[in-house]
Backbone bond lengths (Angstrom), bond angles and torsions (degrees), N, CA, C in turn:
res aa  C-N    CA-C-N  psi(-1)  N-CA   C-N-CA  omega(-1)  CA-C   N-CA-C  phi
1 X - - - 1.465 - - 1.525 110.91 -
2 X 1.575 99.00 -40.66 2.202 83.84 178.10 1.204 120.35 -78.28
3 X 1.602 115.95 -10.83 1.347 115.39 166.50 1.675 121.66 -73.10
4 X 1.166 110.17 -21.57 1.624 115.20 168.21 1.666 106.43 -94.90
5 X 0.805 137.86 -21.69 1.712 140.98 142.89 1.122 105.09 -40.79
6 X 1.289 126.91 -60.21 1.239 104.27 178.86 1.773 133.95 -109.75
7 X 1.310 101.01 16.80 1.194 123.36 152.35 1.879 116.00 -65.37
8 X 1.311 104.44 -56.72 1.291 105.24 161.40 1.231 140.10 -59.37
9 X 1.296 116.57 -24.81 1.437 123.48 169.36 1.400 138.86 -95.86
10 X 1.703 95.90 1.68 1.145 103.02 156.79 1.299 107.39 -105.33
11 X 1.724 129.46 2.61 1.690 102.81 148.38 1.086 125.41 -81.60
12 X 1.367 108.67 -11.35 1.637 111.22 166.17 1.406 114.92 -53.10
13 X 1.238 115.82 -60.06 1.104 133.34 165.99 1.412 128.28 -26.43
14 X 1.334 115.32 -42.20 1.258 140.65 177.72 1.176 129.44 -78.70
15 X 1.272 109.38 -29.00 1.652 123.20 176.99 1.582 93.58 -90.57
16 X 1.457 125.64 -9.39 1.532 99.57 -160.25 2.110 83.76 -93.25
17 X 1.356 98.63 -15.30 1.340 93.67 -165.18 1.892 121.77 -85.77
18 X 1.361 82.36 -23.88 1.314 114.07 159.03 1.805 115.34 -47.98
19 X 1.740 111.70 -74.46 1.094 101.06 166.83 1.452 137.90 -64.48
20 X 1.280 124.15 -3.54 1.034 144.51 -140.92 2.211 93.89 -105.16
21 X 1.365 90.73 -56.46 1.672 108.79 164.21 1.658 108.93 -61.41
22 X 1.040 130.80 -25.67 1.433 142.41 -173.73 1.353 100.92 -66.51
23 X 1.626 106.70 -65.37 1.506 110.91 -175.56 1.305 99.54 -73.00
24 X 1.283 156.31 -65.40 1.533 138.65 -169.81 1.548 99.29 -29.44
25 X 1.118 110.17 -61.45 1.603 112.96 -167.85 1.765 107.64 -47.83
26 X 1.393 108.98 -74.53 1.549 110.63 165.02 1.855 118.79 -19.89
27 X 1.371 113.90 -57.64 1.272 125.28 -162.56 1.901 96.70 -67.71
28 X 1.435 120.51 -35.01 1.173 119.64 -179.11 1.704 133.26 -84.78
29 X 1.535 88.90 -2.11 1.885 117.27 149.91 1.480 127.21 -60.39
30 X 2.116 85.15 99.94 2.001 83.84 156.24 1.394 88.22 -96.05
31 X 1.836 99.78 149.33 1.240 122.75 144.44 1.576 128.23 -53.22
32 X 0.835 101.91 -0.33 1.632 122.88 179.50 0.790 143.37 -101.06
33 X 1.292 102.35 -8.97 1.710 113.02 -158.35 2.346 86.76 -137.63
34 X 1.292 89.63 18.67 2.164 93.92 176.79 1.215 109.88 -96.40
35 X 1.679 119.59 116.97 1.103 112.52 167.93 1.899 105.71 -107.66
36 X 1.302 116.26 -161.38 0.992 130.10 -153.39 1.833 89.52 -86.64
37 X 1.016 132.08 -18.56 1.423 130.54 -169.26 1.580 93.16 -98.15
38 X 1.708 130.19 -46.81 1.164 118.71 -172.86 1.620 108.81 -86.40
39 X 0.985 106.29 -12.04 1.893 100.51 165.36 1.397 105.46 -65.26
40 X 1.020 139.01 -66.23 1.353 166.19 159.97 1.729 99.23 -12.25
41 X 1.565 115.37 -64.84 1.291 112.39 160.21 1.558 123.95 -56.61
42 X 1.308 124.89 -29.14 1.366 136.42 177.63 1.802 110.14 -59.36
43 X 1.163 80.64 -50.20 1.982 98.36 -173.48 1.728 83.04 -63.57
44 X 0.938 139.27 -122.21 1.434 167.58 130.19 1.674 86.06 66.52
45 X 1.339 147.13 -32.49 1.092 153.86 -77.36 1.727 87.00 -172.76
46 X 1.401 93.53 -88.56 2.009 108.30 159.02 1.545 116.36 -24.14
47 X 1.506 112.13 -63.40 1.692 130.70 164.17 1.314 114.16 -21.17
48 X 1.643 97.42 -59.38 1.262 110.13 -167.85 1.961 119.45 -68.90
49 X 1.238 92.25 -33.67 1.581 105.65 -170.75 1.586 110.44 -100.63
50 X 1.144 133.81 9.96 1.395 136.29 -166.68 1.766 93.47 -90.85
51 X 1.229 117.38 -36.80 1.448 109.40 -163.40 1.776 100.12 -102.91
52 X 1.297 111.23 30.80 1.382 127.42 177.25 1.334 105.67 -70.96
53 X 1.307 143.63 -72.93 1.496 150.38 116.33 1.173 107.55 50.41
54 X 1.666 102.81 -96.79 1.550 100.56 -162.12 1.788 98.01 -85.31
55 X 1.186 162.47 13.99 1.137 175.37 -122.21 1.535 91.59 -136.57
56 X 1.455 117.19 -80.88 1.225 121.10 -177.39 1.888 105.29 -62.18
57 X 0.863 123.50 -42.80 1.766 124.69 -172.84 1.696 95.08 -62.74
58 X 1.040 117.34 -35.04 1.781 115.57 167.99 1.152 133.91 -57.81
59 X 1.513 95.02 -67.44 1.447 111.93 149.57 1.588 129.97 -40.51
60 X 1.305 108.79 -42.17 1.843 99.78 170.69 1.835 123.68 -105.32
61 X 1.792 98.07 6.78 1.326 89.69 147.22 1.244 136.13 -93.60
62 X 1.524 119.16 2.28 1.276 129.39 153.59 1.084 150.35 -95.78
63 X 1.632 103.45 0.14 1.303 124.34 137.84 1.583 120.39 -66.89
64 X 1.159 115.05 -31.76 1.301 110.43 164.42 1.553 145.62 -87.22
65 X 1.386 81.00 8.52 1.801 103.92 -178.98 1.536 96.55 -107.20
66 X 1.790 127.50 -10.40 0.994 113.83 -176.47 1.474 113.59 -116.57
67 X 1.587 121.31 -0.39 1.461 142.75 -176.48 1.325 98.52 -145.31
68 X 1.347 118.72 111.66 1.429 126.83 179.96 2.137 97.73 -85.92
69 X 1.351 105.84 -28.12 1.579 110.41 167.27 1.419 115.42 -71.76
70 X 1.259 120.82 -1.69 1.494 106.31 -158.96 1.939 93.01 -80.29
71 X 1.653 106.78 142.56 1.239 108.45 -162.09 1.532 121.76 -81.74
72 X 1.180 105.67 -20.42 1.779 111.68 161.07 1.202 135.22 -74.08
73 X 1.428 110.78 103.17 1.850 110.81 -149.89 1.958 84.44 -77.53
74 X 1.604 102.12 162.53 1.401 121.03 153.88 1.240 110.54 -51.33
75 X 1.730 101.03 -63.11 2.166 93.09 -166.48 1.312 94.31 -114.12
76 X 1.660 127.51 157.22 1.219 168.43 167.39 1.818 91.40 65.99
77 X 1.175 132.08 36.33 1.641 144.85 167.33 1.550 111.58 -54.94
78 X 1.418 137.23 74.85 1.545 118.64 -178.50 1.622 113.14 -51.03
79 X 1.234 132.95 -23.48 1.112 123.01 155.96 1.778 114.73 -61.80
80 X 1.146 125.17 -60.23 1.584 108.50 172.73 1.322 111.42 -63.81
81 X 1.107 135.29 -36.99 2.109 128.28 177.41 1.599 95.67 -50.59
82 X 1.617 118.45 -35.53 1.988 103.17 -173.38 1.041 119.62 -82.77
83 X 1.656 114.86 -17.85 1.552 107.30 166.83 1.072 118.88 -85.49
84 X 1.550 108.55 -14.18 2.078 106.26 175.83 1.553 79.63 -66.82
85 X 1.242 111.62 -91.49 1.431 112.76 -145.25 1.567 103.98 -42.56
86 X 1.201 141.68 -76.38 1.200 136.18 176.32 1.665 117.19 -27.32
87 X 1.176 123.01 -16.54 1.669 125.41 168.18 1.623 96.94 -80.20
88 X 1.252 115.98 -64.98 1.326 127.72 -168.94 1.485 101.77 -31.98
89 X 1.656 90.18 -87.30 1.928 87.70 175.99 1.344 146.94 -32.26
90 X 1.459 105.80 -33.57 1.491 105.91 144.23 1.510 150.65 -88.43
91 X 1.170 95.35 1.55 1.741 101.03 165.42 1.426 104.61 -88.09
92 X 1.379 120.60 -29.44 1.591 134.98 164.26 1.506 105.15 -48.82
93 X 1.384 131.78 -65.45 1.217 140.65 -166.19 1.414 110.67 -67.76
94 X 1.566 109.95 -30.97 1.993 124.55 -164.26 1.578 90.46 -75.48
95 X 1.481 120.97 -57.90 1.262 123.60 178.72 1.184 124.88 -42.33
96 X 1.275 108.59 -71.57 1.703 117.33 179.14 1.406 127.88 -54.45
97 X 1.642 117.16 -30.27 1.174 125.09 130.69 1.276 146.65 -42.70
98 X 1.660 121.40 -33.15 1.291 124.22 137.69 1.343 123.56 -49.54
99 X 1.428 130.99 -65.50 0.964 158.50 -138.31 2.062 90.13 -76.32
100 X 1.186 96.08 -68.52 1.921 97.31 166.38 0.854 122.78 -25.63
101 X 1.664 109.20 -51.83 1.745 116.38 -150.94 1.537 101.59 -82.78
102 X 1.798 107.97 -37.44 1.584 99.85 170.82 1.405 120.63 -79.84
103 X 1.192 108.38 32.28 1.534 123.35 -171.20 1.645 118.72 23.04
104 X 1.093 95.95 54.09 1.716 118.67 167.02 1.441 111.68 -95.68
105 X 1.798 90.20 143.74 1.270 79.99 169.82 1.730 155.36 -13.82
106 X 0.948 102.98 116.73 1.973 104.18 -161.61 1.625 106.39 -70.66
107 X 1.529 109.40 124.53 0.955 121.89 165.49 1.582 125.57 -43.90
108 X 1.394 125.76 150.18 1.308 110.20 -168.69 2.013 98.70 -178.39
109 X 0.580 107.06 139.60 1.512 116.15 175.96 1.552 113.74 -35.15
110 X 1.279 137.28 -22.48 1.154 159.10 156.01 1.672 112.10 -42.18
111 X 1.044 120.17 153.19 1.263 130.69 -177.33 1.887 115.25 -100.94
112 X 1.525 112.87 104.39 1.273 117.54 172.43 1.200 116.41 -90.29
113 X 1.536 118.08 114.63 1.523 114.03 -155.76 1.666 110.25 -70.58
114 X 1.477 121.99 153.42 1.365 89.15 169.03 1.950 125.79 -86.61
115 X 1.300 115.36 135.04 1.419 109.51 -156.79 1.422 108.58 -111.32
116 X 1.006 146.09 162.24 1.279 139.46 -174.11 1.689 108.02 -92.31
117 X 1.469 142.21 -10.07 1.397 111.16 161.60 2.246 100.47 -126.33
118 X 1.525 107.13 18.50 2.007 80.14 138.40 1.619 99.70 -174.86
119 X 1.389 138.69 -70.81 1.368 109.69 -166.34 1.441 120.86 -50.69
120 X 1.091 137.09 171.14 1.466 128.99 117.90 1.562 117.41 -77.99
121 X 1.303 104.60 -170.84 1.412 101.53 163.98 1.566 138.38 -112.47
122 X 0.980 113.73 -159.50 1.401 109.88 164.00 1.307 112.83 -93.73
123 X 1.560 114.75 179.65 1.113 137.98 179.79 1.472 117.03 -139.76
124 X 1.415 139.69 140.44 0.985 110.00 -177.51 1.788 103.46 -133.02
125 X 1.547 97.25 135.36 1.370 113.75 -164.46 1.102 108.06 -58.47
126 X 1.370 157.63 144.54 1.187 152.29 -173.98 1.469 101.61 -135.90
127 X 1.686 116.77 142.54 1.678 131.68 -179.53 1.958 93.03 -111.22
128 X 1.395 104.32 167.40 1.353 96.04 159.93 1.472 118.48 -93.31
129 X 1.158 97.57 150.10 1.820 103.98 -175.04 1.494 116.97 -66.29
130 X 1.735 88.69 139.19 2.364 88.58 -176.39 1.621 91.00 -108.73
131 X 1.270 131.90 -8.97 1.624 117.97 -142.63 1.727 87.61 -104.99
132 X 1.424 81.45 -176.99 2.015 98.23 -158.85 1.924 97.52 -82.23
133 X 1.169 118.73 -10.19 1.360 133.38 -168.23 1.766 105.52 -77.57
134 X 1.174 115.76 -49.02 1.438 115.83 -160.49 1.491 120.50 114.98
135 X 1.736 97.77 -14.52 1.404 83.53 -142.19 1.741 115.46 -86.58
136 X 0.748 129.60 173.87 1.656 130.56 -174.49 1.452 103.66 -91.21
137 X 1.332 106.78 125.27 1.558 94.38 -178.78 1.704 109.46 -104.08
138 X 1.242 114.78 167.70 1.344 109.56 -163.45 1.869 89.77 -119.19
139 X 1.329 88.39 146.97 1.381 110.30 -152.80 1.941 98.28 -90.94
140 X 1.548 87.45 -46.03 1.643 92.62 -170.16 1.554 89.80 -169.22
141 X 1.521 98.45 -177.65 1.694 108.85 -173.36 1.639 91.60 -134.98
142 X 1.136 122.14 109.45 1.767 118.93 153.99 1.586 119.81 -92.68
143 X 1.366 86.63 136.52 1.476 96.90 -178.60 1.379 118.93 -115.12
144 X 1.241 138.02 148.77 1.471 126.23 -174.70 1.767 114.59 -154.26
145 X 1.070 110.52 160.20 1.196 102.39 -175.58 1.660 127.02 -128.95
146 X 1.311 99.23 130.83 1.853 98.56 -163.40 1.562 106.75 -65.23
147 X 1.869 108.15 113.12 1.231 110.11 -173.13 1.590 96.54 -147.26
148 X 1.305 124.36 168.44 1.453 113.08 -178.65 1.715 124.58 -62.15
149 X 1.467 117.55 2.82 1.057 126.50 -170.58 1.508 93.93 -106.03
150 X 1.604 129.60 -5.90 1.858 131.58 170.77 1.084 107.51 -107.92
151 X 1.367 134.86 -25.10 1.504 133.86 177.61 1.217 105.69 -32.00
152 X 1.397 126.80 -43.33 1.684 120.36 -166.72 0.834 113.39 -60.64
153 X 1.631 127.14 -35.27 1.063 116.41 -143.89 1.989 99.99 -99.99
154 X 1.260 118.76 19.90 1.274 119.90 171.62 1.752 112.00 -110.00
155 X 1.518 107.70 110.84 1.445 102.62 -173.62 1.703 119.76 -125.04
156 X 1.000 130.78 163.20 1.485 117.45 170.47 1.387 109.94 -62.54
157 X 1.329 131.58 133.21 2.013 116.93 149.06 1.512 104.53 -125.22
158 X 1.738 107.74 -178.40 0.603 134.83 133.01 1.437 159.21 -51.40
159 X 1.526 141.49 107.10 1.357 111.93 -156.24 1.611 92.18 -132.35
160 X 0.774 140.88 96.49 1.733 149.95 -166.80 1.752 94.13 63.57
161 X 1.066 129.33 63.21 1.515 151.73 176.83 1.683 103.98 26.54
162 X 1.629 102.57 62.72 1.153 142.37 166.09 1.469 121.10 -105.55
163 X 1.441 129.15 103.87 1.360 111.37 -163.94 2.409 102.51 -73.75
164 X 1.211 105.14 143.75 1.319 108.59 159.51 1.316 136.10 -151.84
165 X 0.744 141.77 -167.48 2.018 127.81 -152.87 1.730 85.64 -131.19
166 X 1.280 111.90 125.44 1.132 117.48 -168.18 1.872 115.63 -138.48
167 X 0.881 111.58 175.33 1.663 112.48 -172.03 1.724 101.05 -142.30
168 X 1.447 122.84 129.88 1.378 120.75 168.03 1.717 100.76 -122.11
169 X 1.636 81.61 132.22 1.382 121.86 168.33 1.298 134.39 -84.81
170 X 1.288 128.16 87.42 1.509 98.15 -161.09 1.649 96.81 -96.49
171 X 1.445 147.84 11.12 1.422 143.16 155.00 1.325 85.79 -83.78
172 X 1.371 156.57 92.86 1.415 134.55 115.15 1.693 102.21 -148.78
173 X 1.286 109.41 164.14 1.330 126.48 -164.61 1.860 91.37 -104.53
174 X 1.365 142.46 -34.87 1.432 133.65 -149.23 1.558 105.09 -116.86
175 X 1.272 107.16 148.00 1.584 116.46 171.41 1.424 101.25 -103.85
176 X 1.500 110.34 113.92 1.514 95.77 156.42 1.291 117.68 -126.11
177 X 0.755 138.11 171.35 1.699 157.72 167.17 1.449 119.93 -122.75
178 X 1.367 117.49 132.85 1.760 133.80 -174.69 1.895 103.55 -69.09
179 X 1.594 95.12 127.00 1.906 96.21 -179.60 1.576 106.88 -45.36
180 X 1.046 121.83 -56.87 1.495 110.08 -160.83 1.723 112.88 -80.23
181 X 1.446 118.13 -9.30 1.824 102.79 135.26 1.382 117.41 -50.70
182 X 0.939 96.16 -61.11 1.875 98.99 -158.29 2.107 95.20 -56.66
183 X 1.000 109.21 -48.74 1.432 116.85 -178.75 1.910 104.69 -48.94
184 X 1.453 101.95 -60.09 1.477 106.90 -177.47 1.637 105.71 -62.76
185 X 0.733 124.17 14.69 1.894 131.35 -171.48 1.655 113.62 -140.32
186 X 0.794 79.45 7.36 1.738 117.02 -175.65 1.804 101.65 25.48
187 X 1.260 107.39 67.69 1.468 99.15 178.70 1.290 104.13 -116.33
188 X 1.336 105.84 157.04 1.377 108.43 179.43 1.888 125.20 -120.90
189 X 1.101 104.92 164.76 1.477 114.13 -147.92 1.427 112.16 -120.00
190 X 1.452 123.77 153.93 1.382 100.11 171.87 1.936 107.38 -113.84
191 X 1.112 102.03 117.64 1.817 109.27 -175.54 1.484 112.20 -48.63
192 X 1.488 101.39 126.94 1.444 113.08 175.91 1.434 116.86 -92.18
193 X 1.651 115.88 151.94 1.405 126.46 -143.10 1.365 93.91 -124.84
194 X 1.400 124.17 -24.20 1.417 135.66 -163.58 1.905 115.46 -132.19
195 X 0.750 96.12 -138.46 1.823 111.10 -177.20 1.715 105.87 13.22
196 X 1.406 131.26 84.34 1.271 107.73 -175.82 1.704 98.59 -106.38
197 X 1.340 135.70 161.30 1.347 133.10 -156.75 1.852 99.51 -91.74
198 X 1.289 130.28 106.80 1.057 130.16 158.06 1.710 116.11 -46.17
199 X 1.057 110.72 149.35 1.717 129.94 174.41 2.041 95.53 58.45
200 X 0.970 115.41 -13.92 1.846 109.34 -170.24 1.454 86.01 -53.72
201 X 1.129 120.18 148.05 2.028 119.73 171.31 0.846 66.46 81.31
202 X 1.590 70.25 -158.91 1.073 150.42 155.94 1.586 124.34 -74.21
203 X 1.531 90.43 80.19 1.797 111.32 -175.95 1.451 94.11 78.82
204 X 1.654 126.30 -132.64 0.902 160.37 -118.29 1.672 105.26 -112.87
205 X 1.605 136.36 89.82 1.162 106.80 177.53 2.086 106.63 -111.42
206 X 0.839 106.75 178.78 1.483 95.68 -165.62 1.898 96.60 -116.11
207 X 1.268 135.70 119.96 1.788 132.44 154.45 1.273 112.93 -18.67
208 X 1.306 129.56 132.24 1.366 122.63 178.79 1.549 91.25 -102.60
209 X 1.379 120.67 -14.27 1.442 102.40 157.46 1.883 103.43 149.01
210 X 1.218 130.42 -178.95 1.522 133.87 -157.37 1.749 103.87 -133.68
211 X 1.279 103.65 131.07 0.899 119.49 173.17 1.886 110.35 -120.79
212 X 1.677 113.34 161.71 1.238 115.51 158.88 1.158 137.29 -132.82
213 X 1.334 128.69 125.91 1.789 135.98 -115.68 1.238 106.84 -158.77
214 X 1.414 115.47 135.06 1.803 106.45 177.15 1.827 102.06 -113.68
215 X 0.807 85.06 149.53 1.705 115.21 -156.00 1.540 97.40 -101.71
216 X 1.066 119.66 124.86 1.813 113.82 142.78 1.623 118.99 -145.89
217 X 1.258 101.73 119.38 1.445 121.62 168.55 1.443 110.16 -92.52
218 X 1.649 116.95 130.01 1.232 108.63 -179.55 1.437 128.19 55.02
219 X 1.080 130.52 22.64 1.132 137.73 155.93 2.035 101.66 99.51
220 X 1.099 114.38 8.03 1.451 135.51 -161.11 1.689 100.96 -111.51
221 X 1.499 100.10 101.96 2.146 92.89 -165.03 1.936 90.05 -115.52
222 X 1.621 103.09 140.34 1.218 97.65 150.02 1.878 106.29 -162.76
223 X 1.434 105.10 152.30 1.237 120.39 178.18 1.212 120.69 -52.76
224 X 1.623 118.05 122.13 1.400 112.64 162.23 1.233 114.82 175.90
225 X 1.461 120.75 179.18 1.750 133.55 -142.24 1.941 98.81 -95.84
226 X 1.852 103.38 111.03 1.284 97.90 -179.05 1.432 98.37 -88.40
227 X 1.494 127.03 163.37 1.591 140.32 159.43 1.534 97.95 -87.52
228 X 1.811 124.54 133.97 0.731 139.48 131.11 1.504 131.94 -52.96
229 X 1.131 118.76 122.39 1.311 117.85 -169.59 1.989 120.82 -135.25
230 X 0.958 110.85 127.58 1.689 115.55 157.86 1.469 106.31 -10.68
231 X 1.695 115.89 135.56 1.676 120.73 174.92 1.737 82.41 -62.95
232 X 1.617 119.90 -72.33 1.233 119.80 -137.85 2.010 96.37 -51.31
233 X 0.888 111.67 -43.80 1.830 103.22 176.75 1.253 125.29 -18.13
234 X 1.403 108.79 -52.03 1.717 113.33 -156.40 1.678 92.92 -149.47
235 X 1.563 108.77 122.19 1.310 112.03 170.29 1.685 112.60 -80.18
236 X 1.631 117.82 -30.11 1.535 128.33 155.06 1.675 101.72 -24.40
237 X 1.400 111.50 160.19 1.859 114.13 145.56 1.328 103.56 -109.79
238 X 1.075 155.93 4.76 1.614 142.69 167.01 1.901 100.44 -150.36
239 X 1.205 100.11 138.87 1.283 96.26 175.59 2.013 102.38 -139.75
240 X 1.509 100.98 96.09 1.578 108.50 178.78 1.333 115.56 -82.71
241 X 1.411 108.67 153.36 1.599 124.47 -159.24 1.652 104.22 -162.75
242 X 1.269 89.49 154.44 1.742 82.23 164.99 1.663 140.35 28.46
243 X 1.210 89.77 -78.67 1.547 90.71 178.52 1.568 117.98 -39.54
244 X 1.328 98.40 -23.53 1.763 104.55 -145.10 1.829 92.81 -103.08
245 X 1.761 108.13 -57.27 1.070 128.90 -174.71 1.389 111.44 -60.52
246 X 1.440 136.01 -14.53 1.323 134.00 -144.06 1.771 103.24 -134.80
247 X 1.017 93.79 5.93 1.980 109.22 -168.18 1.923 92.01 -76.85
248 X 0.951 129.04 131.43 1.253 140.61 173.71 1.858 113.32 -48.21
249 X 1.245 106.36 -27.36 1.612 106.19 168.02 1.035 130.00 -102.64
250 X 1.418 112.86 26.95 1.485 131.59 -156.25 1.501 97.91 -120.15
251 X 1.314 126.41 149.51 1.650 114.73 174.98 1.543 93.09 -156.71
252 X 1.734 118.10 126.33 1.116 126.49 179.06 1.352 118.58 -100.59
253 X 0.776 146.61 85.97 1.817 146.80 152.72 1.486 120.41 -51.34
254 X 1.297 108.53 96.09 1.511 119.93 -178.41 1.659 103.93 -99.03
255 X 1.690 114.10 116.86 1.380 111.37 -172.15 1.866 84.36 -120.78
256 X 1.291 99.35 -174.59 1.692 119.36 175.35 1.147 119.19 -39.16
257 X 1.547 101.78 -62.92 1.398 127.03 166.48 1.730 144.17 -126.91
258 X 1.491 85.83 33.68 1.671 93.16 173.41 1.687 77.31 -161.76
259 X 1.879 88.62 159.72 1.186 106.74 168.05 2.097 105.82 -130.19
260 X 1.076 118.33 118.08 1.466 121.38 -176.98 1.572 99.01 -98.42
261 X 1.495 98.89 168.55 1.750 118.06 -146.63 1.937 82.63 -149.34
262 X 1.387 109.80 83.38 1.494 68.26 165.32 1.559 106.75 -152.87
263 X 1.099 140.70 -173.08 1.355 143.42 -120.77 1.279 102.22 -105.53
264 X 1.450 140.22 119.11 1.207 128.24 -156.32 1.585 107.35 -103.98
């Protein structure tokens, strides 16, 4: 057992160093100096680091199933909150840096809906709330752009064995779904009073409320809490993240051009 203790913790280790080389690299980006061959390396690059996330969140829940001492908790861990956020910010930064160089629309705290012939949209990373407000604070804004290297990530699922057209995120923390799915599926929700999403929109948008729903993509099902959301928000009908991607029986394979979902 301490030899797989510490087998594991030096992949922990590894992914932190991993991202860690990511951002040096990022920070040493002019926009100016990107041509069509080093975007190309940039993307290729992105591929590689998107499934960084749940990789490490795997990795240190099984360190923690195998060291009940080990000192980096799963939940409220300031060592795990710096690699969320520190992942976040750079898939935030990798994007928008793409997104510049093909001189697309400029990223911006604002909400780019996702549309069917060119942005997608954002997503917005969400932390849990410490302040006296309720409110959800937003971690970061990713932006991305529908190109043959995002196609994957839009798939049919299931949502209480409901087929729907869906988008996976692997930078975002929230599941939401558009009101008039949930309306046309006639499910019902319980209305939220609190947590409204800072910077989503345009400024300030408020939850129309939470539902709980089992999901299967690819034949891969697991339980959990969708966000109701505004039509104008998300031109998508389901947009999965986290919750879904990050479940311990879940295993993501992010290739060039496919992204697999499958049962771990």
């Amino acid at each position: 057992m301490d030899q797989q203790l510490s087998t594991l913790r030096i992949q922990r280790g590894y992914f932190k160093t991993t991202l860690t080389n990511f951002k040096k690299h990022l920070e040493k980006i002019n926009i100016n100096d990107l041509n069509d061959i080093t975007i190309a390396q940039l993307e290729t690059r992105l591929l590689k680091i998107e499934p960084l996330i749940d990789e490490f969140n795997k990795v240190h829940l099984q360190i923690k199933t195998l060291d009940n001492n080990d000192s980096e908790e799963l939940e409220g861990d300031p060592e795990l909150e710096i690699f969320e956020n520190s992942y976040f910010d750079s898939i935030a930064k990798v994007k928008c840096i793409i997104l510049n160089a093909r001189k697309s629309d400029k990223c911006s705290a604002d909400v780019s809906l996702v549309t069917n012939n060119s942005l997608t949209q954002q997503k917005e990373v969400l932390s849990k709330s410490s302040n006296k407000n309720n409110t959800v604070n937003v971690v970061n804004t990713v932006c991305k752009s529908v190109s043959d290297s995002h196609a994957k990530y839009f798939k049919d699922a299931l949502i209480n064995k409901k087929l729907i057209d869906s988008y996976t995120d692997l930078g975002s923390s929230c599941i939401t779904m558009r009101e008039d799915k949930v309306e046309e599926f006639s499910y019902s929700y319980f209305e939220c009073d609190s947590n409204p999403l800072i910077g989503y929109g345009q400024g300030v948008l408020k939850l129309l409320g939470l539902f709980t729903a089992l999901l299967n993509i690819d034949g891969v099902e697991a339980k959990l809490k969708v966000h109701v959301m505004p039509n104008e928000s998300q031109d998508v009908s389901l947009i999965v993240s986290h919750p879904f991607t990050a479940q311990e029986h879940v295993l993501i394979i992010s290739r060039a051009d496919k992204l697999e979902i499958l049962e771990n």
